[in-house]
N, C-alpha and C positions, 0 to 999 in steps of 0.2 A: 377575540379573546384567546381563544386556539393557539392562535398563532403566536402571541406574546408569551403565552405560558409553554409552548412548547422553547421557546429563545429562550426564557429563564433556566428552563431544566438541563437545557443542554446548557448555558454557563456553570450551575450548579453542579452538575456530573464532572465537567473537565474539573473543577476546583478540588471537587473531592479526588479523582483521581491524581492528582498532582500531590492532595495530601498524602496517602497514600502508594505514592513512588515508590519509596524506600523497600517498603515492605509487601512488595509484589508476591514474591516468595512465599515458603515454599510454592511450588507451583504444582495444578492437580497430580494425585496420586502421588505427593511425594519426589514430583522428579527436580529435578537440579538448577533444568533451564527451561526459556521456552524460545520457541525457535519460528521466524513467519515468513515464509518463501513467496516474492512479491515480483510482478513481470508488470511491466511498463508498456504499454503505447499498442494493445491487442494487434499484435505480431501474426504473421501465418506459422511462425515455427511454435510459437506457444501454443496453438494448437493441435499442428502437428509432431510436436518434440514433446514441449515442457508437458502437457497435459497427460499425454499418454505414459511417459515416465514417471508421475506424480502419482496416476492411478493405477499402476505397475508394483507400489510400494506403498499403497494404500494412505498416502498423503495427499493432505488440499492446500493450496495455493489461493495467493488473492490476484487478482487479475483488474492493474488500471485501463481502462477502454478510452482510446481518442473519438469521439465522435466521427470526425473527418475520415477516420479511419476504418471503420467498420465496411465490412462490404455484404452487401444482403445476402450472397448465399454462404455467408458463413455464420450469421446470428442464430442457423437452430444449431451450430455447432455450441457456438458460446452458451446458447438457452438450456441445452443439454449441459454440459461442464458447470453452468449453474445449478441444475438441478441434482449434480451430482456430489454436491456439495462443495466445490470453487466460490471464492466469494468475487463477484464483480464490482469493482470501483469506478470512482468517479474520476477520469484526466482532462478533464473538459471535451468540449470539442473542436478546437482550432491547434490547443497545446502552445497558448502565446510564451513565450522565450524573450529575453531579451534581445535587443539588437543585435551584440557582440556574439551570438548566436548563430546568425541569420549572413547572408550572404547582403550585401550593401541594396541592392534591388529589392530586396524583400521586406517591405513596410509593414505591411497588414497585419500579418499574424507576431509580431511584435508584443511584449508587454506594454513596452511604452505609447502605444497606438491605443491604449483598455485605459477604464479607469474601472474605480471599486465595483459602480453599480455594474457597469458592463462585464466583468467576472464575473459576479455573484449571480446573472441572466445566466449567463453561459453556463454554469456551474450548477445552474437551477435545472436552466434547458436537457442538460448529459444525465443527469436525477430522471428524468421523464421518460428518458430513451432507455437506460437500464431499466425500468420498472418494466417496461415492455418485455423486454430481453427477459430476466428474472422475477418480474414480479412482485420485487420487493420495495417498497417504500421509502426505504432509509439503505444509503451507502456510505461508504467513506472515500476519502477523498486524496489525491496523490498533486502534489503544487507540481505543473509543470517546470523542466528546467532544475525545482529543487527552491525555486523563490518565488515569494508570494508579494510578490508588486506588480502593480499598473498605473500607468502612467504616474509614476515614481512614489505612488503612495502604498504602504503594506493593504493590505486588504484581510487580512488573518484576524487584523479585534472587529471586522465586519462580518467575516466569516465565521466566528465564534459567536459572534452576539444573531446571528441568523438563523441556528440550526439547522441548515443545510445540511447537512454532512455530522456524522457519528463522529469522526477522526480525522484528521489530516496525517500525511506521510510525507516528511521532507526527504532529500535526497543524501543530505548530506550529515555524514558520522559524525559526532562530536563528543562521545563518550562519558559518563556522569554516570549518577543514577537518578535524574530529574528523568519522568516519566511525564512529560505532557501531549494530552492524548491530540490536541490540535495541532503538536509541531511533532511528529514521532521521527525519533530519526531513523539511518539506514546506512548500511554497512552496502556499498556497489562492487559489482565485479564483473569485468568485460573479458576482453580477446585474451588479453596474458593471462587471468584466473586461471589457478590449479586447483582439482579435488581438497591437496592438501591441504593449501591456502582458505580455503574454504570450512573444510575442516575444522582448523583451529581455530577460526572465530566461533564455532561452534563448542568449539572444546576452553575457550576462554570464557564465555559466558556460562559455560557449566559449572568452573572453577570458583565463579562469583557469584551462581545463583541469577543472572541476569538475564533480561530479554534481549534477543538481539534477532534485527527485521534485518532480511538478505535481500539487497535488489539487482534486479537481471532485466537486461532488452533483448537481445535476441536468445534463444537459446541453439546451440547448432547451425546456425541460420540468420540471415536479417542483417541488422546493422547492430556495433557494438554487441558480439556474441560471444557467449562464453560458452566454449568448447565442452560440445554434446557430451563426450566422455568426462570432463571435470563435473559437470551439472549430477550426471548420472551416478560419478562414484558419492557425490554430498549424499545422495535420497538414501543409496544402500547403508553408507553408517548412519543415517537419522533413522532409519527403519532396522539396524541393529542393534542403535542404543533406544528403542522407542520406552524402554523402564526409566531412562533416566533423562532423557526429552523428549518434550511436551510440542509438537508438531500441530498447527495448527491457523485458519485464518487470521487477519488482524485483528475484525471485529469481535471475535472470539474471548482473544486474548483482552483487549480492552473493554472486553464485558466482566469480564472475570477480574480484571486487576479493580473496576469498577466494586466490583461486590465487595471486594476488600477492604473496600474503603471502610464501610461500617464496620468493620469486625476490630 
């Protein structure tokens, strides 16, 4: 019975908040935007760059974890940056991709090798491993790749009707102001990002009032990395304008556009 009613509530909250898109705004204290600084596939530079530059500027970050990827003597790193208020998510743990992905030899870790139930395990499984890590109960969730299929079927009205996961984070921008907290989109920026560039998506959603989620895989480092100094000039203006954006995890933010649903 738990379990059903926790699935209803979590259908019920995304609804509401979809009602309630439009008028996210104002955002606390008055400010313009809100802004959610998002790192993908628990990277060694996102601990050694992204994090320490975060907390340099007294900003927090959400951080998706690959399963596959973790390596043990770095989890009291993570379990610390959790405790230090980073929020840790959910990226499975294989990080299945489609094939057009993957190099031709590489089957396994495929989408189309999964089907629903088999995500929603996996998806269950990486929920149990962060709880260890941080402790906490409930995460959100980042669709590897940016798509949520397996074995050519969505898996997203299974994964809303399951309560798994607070939120999903897609990959890919597509602009509106349809706020659905299951499919959230994200603004990406790799090797050629500039500060600037960066910047002004910051400085456009200010002009609208809007939320907008930044995503990054490497930072300084790794693969698809956006240049240490670009990352580092974005925190000093979001920690210059911090009166007029709102800086902040995802869950945060979709706690909060949540509340406003009743109002």
């Amino acid at each position: 019975m738990a379990s059903i009613l926790l699935r209803i509530g979590a259908v019920l909250l995304g609804t509401a908040m979809m009602v309630a898109q439009a008028q996210a705004g104002p955002w606390p204290g008055g400010r313009k935007a809100a802004v959610v600084l998002t790192y993908d596939d628990a990277l060694p530079s996102h601990l050694d760059i992204a994090i320490p530059a975060l907390d340099a500027v007294g900003l927090k970050g959400t951080f998706f974890l690959i399963g596959s990827a973790l390596v043990p003597e770095q989890i009291r790193r993570w379990r610390e940056a959790a405790a230090d208020g980073h929020e840790l998510g959910n990226h499975t743990i294989r990080h299945a991709c489609p094939q057009a992905n993957y190099p031709p030899a590489r089957k396994l870790d495929t989408s189309e090798a999964y089907d629903v139930e088999m995500m929603l395990a996996e998806i269950r499984t990486m929920n149990t491993m962060l709880a260890a890590i941080d402790g906490k109960l409930q995460h959100g969730f980042a669709t590897p790749c940016g798509q949520h299929m397996a074995g050519g079927v969505d898996y997203l009205p299974a994964l809303r009707a399951s309560g798994l996961v607070r939120y999903t984070r897609s990959a890919a921008w597509t602009g509106g102001k349809v706020l659905d907290p299951m499919d959230v989109p994200c603004r990406w920026f790799d090797e050629k990002a500039t500060g600037a560039q960066m910047i002004a998506e910051v400085e456009s959603a200010a002009r609208t009032g809007d939320l907008v989620v930044l995503g990054f895989h490497g930072v300084g480092g790794d693969y698809l990395r956006v240049p240490g100094e670009a990352h580092a000039q974005l925190l000093v203006y979001l920690k210059e304008h911090a009166d007029t954006i709102w800086v902040a995890p995802l869950s945060m933010v979709m706690d909060y556009a949540a509340s406003r649903a009743g109002n």
